[in-house]
mmCIF entry with sequence, helices, sheets and N, C-alpha, C, O atoms, coordinates in Angstrom:
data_MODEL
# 
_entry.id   MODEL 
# 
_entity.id                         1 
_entity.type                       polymer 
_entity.pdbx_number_of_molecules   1 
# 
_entity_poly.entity_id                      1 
_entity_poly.type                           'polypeptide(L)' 
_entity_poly.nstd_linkage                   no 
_entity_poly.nstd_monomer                   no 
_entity_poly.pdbx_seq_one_letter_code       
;(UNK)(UNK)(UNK)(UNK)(UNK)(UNK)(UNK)(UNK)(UNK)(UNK)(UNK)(UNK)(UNK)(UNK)(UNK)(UNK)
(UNK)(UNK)(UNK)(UNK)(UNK)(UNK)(UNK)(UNK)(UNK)(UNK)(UNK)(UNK)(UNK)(UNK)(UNK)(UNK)
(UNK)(UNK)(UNK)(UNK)(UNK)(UNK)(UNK)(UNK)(UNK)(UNK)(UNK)(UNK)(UNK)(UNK)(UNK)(UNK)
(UNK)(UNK)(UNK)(UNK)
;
_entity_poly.pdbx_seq_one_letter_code_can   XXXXXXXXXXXXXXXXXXXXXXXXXXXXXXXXXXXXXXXXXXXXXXXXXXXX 
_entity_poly.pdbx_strand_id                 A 
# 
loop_
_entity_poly_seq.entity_id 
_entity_poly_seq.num 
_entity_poly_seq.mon_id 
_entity_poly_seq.hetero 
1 1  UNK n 
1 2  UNK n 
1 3  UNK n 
1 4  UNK n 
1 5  UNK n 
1 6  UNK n 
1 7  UNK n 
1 8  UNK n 
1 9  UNK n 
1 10 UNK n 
1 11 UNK n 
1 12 UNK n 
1 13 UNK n 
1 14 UNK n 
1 15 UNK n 
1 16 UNK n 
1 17 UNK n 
1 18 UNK n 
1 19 UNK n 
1 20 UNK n 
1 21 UNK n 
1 22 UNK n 
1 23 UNK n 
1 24 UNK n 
1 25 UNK n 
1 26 UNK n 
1 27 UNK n 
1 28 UNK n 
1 29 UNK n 
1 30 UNK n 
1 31 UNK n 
1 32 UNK n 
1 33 UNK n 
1 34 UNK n 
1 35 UNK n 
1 36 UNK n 
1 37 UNK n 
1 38 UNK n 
1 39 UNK n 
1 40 UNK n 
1 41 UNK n 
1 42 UNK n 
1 43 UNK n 
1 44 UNK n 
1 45 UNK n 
1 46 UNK n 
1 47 UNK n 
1 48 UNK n 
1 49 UNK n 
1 50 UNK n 
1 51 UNK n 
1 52 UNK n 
# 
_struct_asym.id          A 
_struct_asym.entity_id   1 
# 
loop_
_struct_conf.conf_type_id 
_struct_conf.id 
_struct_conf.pdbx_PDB_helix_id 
_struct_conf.beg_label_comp_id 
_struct_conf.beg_label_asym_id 
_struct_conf.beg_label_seq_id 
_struct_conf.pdbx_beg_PDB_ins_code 
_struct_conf.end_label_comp_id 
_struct_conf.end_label_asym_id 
_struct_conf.end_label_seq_id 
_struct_conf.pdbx_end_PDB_ins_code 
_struct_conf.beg_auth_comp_id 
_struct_conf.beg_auth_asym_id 
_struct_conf.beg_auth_seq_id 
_struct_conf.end_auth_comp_id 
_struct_conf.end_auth_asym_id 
_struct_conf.end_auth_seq_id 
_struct_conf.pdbx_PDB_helix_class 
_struct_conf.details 
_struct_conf.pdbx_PDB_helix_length 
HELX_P HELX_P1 AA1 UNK A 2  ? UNK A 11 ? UNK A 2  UNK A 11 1 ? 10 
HELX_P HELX_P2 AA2 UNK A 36 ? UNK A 49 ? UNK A 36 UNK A 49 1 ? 14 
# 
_struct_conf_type.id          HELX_P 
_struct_conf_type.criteria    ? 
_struct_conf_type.reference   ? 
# 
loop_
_atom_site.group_PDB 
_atom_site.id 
_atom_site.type_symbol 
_atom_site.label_atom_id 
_atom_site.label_alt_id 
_atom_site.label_comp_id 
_atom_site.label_asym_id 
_atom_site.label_entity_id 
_atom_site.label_seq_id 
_atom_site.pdbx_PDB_ins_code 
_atom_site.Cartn_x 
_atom_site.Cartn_y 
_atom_site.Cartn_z 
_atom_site.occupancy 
_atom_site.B_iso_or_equiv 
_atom_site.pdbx_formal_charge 
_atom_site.auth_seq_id 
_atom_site.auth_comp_id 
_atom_site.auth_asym_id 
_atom_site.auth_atom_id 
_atom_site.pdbx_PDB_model_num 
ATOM 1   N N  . UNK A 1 1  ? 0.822   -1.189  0.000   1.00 0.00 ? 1  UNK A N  1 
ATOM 2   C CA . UNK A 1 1  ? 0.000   0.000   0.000   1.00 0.00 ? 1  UNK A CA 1 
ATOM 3   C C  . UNK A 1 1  ? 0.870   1.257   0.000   1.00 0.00 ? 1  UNK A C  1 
ATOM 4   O O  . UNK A 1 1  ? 0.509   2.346   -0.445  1.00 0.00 ? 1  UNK A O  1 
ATOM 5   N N  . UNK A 1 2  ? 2.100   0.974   0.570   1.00 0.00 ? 2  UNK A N  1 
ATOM 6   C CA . UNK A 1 2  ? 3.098   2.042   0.879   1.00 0.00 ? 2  UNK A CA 1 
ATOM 7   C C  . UNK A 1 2  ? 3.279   2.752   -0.676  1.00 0.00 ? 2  UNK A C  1 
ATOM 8   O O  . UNK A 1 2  ? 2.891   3.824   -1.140  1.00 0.00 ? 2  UNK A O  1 
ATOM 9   N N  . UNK A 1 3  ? 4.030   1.658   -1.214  1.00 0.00 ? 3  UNK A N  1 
ATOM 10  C CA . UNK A 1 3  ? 3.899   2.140   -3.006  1.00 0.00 ? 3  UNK A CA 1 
ATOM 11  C C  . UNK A 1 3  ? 3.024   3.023   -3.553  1.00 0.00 ? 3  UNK A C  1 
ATOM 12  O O  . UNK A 1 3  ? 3.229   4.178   -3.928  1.00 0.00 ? 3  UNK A O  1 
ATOM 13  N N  . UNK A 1 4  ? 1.848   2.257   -3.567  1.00 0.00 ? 4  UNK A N  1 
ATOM 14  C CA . UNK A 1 4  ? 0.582   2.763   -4.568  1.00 0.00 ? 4  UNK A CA 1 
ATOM 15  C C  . UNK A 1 4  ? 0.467   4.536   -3.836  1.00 0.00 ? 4  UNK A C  1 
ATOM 16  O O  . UNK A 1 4  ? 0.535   5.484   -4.618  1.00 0.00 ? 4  UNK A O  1 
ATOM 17  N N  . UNK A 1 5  ? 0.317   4.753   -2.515  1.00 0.00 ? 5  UNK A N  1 
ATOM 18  C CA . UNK A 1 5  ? 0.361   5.764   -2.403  1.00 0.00 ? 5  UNK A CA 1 
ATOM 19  C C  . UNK A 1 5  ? 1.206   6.807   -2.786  1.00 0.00 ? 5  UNK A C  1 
ATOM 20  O O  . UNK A 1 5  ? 0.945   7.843   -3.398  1.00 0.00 ? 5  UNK A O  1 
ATOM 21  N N  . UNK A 1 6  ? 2.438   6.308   -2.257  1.00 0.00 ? 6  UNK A N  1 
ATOM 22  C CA . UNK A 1 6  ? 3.619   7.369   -3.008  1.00 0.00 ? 6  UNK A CA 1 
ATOM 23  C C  . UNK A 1 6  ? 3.350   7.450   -4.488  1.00 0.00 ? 6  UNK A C  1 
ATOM 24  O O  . UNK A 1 6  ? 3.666   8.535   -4.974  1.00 0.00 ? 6  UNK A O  1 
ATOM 25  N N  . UNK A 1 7  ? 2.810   6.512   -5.374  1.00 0.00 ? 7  UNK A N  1 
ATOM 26  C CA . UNK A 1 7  ? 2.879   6.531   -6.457  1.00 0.00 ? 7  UNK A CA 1 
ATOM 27  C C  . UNK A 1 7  ? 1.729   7.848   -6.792  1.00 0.00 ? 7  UNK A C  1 
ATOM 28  O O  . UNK A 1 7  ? 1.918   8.992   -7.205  1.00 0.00 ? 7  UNK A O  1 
ATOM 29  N N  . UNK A 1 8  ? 0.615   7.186   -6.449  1.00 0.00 ? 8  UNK A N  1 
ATOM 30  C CA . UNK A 1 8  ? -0.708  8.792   -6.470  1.00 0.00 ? 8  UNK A CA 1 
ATOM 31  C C  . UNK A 1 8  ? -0.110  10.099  -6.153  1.00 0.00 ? 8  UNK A C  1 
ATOM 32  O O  . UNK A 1 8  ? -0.600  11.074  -6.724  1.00 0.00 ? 8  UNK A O  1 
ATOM 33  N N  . UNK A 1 9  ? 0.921   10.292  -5.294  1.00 0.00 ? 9  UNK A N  1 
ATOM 34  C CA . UNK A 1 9  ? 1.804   11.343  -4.615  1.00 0.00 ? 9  UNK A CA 1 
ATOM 35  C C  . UNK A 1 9  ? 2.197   11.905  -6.179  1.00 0.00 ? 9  UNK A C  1 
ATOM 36  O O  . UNK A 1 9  ? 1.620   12.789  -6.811  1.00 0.00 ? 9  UNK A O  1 
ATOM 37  N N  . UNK A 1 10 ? 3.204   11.205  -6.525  1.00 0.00 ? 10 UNK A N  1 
ATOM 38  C CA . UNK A 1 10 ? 3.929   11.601  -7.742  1.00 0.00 ? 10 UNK A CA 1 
ATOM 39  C C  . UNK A 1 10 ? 2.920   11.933  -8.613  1.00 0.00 ? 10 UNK A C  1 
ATOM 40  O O  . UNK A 1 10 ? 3.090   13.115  -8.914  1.00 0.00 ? 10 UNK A O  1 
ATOM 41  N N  . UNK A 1 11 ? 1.755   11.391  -9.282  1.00 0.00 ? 11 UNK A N  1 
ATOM 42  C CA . UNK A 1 11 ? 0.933   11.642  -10.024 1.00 0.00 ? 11 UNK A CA 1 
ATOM 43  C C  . UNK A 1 11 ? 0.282   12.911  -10.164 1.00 0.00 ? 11 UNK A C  1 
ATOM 44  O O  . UNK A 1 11 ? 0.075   13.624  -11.146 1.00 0.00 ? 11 UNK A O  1 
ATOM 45  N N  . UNK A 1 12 ? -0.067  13.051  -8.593  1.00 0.00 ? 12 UNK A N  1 
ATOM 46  C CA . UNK A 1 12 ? -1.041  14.397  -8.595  1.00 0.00 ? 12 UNK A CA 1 
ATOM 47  C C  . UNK A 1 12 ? -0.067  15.469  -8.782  1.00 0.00 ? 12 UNK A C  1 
ATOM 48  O O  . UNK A 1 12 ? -0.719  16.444  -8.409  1.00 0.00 ? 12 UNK A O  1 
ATOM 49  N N  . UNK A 1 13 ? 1.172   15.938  -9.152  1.00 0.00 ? 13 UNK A N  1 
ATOM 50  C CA . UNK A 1 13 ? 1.880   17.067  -9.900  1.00 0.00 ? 13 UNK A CA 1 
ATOM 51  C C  . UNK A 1 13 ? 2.072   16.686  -11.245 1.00 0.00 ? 13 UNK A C  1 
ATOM 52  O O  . UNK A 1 13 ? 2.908   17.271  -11.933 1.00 0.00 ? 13 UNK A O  1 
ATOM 53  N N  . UNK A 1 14 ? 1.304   15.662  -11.740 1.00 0.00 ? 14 UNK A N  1 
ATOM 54  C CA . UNK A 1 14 ? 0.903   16.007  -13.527 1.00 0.00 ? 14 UNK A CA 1 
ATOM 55  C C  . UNK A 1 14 ? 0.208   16.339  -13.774 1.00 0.00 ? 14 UNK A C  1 
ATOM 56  O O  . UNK A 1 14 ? -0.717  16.637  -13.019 1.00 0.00 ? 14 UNK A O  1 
ATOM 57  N N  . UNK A 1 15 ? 0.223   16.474  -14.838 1.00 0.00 ? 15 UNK A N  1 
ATOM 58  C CA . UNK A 1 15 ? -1.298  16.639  -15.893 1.00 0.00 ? 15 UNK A CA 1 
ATOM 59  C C  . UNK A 1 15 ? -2.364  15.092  -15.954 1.00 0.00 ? 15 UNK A C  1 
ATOM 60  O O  . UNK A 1 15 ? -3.492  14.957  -16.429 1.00 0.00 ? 15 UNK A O  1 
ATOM 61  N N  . UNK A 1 16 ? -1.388  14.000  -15.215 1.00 0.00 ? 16 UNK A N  1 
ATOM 62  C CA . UNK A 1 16 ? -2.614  13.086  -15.590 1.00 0.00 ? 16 UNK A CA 1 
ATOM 63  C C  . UNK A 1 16 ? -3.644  12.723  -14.720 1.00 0.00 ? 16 UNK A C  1 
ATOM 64  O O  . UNK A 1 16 ? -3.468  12.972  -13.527 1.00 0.00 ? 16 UNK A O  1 
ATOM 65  N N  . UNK A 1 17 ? -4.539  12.260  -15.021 1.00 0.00 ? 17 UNK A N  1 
ATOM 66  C CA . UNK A 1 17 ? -6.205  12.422  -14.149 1.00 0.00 ? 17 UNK A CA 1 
ATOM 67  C C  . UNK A 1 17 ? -5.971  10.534  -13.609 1.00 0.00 ? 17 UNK A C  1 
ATOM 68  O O  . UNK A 1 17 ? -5.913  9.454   -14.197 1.00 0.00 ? 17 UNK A O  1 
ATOM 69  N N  . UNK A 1 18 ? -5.874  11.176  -11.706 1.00 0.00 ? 18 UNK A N  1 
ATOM 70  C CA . UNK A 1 18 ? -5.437  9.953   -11.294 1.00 0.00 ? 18 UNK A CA 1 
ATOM 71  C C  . UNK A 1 18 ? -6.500  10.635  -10.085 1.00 0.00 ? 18 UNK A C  1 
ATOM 72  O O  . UNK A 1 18 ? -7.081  11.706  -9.906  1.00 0.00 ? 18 UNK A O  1 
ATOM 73  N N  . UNK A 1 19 ? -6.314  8.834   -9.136  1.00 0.00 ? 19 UNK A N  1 
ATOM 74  C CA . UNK A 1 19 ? -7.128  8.938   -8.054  1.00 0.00 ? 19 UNK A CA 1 
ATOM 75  C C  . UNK A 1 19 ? -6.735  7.798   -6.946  1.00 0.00 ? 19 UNK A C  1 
ATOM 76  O O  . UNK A 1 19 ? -6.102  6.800   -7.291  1.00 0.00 ? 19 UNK A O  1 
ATOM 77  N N  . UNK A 1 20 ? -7.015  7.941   -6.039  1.00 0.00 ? 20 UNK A N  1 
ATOM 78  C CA . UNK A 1 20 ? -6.544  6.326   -5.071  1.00 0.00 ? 20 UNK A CA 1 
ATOM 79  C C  . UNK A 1 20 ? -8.248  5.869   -4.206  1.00 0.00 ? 20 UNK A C  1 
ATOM 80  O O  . UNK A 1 20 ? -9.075  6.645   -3.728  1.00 0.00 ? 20 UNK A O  1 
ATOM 81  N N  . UNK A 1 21 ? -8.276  4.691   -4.260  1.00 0.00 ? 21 UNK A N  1 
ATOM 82  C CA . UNK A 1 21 ? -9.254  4.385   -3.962  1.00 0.00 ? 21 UNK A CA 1 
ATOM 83  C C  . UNK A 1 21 ? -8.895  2.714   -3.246  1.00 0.00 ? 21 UNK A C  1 
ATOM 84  O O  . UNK A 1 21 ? -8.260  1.828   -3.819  1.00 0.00 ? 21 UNK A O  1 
ATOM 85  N N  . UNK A 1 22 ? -9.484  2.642   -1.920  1.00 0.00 ? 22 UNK A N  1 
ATOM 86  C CA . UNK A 1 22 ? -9.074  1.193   -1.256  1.00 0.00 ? 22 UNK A CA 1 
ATOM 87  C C  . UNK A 1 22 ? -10.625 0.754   -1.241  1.00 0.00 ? 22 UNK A C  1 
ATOM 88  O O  . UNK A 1 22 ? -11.691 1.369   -1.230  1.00 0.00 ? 22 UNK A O  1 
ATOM 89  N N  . UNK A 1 23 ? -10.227 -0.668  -1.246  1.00 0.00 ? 23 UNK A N  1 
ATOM 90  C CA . UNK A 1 23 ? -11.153 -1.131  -1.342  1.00 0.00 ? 23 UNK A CA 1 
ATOM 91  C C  . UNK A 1 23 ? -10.771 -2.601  0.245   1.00 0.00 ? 23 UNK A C  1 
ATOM 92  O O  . UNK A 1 23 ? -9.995  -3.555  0.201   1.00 0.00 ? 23 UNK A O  1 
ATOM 93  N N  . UNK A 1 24 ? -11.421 -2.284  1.059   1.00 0.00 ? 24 UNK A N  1 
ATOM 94  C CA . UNK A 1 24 ? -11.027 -3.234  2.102   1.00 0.00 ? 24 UNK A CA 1 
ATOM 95  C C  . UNK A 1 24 ? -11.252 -4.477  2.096   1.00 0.00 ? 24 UNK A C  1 
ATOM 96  O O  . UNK A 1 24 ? -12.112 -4.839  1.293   1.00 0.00 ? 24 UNK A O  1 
ATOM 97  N N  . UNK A 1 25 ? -10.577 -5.572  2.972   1.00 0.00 ? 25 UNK A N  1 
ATOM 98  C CA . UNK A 1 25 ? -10.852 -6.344  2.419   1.00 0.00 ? 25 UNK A CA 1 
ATOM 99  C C  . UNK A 1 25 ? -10.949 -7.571  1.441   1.00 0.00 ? 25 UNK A C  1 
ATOM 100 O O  . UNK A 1 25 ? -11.542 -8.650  1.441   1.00 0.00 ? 25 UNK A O  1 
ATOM 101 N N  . UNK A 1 26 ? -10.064 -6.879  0.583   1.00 0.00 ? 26 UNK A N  1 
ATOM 102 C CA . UNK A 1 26 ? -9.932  -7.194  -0.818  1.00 0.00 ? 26 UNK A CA 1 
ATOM 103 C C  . UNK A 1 26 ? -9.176  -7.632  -0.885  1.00 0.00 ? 26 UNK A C  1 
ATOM 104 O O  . UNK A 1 26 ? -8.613  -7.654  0.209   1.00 0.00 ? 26 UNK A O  1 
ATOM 105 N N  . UNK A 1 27 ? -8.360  -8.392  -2.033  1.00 0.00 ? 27 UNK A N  1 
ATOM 106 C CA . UNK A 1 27 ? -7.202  -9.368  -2.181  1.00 0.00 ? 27 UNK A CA 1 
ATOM 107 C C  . UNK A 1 27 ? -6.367  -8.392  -3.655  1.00 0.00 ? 27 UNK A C  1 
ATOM 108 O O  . UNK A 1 27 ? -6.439  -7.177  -3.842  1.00 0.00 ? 27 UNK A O  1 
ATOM 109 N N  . UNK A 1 28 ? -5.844  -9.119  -4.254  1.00 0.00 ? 28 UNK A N  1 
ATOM 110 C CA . UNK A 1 28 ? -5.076  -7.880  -5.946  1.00 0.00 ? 28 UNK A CA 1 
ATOM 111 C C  . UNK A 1 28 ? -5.742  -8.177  -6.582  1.00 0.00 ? 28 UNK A C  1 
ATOM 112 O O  . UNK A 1 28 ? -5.805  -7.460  -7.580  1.00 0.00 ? 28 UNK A O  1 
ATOM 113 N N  . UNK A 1 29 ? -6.693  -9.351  -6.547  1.00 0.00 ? 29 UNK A N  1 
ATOM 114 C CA . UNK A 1 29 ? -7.600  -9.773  -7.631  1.00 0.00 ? 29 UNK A CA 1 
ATOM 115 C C  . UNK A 1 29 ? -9.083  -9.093  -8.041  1.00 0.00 ? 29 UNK A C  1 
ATOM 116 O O  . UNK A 1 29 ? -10.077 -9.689  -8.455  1.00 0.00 ? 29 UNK A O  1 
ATOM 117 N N  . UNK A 1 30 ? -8.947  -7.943  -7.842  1.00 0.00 ? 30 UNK A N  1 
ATOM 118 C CA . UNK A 1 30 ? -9.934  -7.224  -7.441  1.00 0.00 ? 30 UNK A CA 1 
ATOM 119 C C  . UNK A 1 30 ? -10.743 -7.500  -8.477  1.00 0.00 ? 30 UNK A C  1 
ATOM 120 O O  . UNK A 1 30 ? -11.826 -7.251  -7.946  1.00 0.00 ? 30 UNK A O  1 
ATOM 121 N N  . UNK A 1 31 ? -11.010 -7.849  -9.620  1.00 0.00 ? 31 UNK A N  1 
ATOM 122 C CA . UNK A 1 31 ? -11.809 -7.867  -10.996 1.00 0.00 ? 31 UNK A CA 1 
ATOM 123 C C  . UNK A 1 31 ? -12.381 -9.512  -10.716 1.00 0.00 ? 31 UNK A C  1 
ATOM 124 O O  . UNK A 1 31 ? -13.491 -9.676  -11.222 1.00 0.00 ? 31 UNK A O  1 
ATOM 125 N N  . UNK A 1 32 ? -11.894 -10.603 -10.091 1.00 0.00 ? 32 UNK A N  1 
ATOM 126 C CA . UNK A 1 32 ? -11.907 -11.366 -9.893  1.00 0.00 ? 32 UNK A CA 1 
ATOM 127 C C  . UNK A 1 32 ? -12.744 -12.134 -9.053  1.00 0.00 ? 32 UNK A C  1 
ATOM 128 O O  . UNK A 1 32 ? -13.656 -12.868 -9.434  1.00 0.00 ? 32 UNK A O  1 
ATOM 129 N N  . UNK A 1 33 ? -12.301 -11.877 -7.617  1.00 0.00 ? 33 UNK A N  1 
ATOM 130 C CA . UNK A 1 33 ? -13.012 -12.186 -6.557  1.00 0.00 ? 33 UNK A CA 1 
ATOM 131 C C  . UNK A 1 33 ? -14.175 -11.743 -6.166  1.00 0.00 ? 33 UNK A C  1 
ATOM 132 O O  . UNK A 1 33 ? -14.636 -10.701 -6.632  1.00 0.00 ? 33 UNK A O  1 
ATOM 133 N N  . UNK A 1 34 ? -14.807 -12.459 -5.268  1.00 0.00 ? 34 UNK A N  1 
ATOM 134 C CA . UNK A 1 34 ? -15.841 -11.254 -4.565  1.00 0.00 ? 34 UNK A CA 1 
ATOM 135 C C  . UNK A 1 34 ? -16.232 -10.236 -4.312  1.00 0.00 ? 34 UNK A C  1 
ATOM 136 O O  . UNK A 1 34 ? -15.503 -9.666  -3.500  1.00 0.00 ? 34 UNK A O  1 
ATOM 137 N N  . UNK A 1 35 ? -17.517 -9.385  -4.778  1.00 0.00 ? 35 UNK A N  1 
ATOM 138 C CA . UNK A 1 35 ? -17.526 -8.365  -4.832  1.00 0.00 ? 35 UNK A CA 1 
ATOM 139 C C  . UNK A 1 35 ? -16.606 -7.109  -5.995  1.00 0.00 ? 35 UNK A C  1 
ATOM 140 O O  . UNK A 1 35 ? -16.291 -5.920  -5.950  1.00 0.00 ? 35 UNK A O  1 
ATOM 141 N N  . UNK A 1 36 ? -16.470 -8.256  -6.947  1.00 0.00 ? 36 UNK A N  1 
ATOM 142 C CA . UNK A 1 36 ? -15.644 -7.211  -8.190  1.00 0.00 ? 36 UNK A CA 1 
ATOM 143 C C  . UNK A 1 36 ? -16.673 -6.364  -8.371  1.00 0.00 ? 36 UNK A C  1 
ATOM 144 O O  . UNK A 1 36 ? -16.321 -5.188  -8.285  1.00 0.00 ? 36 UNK A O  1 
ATOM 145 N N  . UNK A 1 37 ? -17.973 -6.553  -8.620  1.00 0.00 ? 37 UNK A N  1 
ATOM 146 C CA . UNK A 1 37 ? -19.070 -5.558  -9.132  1.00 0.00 ? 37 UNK A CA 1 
ATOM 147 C C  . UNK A 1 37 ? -19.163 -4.142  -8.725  1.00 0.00 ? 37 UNK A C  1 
ATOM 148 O O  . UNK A 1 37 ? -19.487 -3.200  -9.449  1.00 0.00 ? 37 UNK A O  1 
ATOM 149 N N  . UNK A 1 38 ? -18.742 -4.099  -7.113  1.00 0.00 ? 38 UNK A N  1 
ATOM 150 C CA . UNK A 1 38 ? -18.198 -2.638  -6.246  1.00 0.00 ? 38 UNK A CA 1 
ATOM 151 C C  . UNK A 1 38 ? -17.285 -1.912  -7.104  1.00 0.00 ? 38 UNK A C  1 
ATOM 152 O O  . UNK A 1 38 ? -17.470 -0.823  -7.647  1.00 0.00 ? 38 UNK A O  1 
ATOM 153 N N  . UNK A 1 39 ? -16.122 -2.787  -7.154  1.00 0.00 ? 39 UNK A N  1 
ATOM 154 C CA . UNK A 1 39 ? -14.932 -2.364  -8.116  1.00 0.00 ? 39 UNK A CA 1 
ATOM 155 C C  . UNK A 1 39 ? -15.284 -2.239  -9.564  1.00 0.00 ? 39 UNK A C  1 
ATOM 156 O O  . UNK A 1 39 ? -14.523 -1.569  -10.262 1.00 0.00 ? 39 UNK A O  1 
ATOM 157 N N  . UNK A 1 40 ? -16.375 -2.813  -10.132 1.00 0.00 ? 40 UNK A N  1 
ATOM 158 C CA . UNK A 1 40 ? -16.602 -2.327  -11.993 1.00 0.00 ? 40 UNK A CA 1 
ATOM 159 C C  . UNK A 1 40 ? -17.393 -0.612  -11.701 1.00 0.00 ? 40 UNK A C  1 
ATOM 160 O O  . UNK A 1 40 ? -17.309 0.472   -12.280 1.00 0.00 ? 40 UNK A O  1 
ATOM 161 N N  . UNK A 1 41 ? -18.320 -1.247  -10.210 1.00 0.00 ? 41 UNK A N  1 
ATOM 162 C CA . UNK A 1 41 ? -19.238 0.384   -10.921 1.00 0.00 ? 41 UNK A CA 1 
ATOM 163 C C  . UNK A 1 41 ? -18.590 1.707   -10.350 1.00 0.00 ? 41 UNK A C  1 
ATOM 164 O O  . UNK A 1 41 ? -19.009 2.826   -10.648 1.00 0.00 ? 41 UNK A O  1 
ATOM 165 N N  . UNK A 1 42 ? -17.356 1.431   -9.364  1.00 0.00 ? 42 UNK A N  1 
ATOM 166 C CA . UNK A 1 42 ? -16.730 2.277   -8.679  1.00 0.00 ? 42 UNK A CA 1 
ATOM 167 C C  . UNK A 1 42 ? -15.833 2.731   -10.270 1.00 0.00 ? 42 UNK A C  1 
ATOM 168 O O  . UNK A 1 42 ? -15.905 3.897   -10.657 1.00 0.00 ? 42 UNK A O  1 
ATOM 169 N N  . UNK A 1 43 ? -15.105 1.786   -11.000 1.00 0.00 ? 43 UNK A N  1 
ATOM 170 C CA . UNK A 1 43 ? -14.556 2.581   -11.934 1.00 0.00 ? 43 UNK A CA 1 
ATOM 171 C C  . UNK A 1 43 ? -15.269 2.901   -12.821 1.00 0.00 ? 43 UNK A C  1 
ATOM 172 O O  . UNK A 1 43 ? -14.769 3.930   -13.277 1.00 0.00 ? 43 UNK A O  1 
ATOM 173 N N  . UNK A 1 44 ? -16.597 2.536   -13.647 1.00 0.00 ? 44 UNK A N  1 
ATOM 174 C CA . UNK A 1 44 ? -17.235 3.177   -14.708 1.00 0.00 ? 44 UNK A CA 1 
ATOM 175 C C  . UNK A 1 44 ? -17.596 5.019   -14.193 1.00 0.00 ? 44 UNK A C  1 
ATOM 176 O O  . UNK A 1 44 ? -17.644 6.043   -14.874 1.00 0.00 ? 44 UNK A O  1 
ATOM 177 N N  . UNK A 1 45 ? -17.775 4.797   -12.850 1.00 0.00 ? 45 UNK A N  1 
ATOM 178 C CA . UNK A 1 45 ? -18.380 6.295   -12.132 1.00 0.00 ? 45 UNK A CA 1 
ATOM 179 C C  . UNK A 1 45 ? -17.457 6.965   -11.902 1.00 0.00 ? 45 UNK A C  1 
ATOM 180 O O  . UNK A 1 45 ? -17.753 8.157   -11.822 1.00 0.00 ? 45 UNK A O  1 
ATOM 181 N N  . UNK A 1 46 ? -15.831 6.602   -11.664 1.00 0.00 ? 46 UNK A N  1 
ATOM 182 C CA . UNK A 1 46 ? -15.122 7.319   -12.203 1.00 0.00 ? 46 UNK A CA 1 
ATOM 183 C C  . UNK A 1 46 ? -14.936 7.713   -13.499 1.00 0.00 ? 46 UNK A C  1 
ATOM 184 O O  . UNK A 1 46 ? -14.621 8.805   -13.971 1.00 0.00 ? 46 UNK A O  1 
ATOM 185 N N  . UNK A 1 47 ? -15.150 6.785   -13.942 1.00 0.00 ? 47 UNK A N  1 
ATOM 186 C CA . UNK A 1 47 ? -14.172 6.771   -15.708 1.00 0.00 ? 47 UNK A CA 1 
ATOM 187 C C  . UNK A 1 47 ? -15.282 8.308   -16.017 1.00 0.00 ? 47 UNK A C  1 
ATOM 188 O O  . UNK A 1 47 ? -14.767 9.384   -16.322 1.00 0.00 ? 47 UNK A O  1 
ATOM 189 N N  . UNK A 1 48 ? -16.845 8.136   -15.865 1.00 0.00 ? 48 UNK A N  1 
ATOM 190 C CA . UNK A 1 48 ? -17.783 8.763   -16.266 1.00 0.00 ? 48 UNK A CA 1 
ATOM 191 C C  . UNK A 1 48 ? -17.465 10.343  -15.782 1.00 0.00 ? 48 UNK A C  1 
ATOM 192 O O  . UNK A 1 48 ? -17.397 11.255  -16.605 1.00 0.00 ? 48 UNK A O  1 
ATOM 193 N N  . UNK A 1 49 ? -17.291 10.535  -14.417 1.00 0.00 ? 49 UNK A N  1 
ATOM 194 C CA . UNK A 1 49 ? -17.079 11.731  -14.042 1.00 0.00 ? 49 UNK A CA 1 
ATOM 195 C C  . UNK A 1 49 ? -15.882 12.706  -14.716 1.00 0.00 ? 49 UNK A C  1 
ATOM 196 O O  . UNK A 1 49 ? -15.912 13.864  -15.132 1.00 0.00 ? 49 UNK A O  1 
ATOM 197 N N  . UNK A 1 50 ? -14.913 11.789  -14.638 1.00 0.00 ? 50 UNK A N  1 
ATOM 198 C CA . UNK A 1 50 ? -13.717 12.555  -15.629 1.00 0.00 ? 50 UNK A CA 1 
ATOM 199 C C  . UNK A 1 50 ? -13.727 12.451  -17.127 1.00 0.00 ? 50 UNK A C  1 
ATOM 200 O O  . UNK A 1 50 ? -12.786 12.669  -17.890 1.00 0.00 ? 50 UNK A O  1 
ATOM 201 N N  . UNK A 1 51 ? -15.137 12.024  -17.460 1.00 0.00 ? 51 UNK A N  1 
ATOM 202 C CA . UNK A 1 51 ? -15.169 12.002  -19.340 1.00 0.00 ? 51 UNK A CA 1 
ATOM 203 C C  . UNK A 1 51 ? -14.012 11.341  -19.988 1.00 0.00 ? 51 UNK A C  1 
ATOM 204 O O  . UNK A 1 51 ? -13.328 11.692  -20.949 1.00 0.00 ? 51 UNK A O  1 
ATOM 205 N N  . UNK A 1 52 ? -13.970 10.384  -19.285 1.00 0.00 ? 52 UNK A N  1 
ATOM 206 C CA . UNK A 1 52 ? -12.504 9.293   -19.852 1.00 0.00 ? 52 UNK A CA 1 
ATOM 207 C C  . UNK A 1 52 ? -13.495 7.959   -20.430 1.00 0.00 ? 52 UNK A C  1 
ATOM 208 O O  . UNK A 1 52 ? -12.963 6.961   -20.915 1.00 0.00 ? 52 UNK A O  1 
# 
């Protein structure tokens, strides 16, 4: 988790359209396991809000 954050760190002084979002709980298989459906509509409602 240490990573991914520093990584969002670095991100947010670009230009690119980033975000961090945990999902508890959860394993890396997030598309996978239980409860992926949280994780599809959590990113379409991103993807949607930033017109990506």
């Amino acid at each position: 988790m240490a990573i991914s954050k520093a990584t969002v760190k670095r991100y947010r002084k670009s230009p690119a359209v980033t975000d961090y979002r945990e999902f508890p709980d959860r394993g890396h298989s997030l598309t996978v396991d239980s409860g992926w459906r949280e994780v599809a509509e959590t990113v379409l409602t991103w993807l949607k809000e930033h017109a990506l």
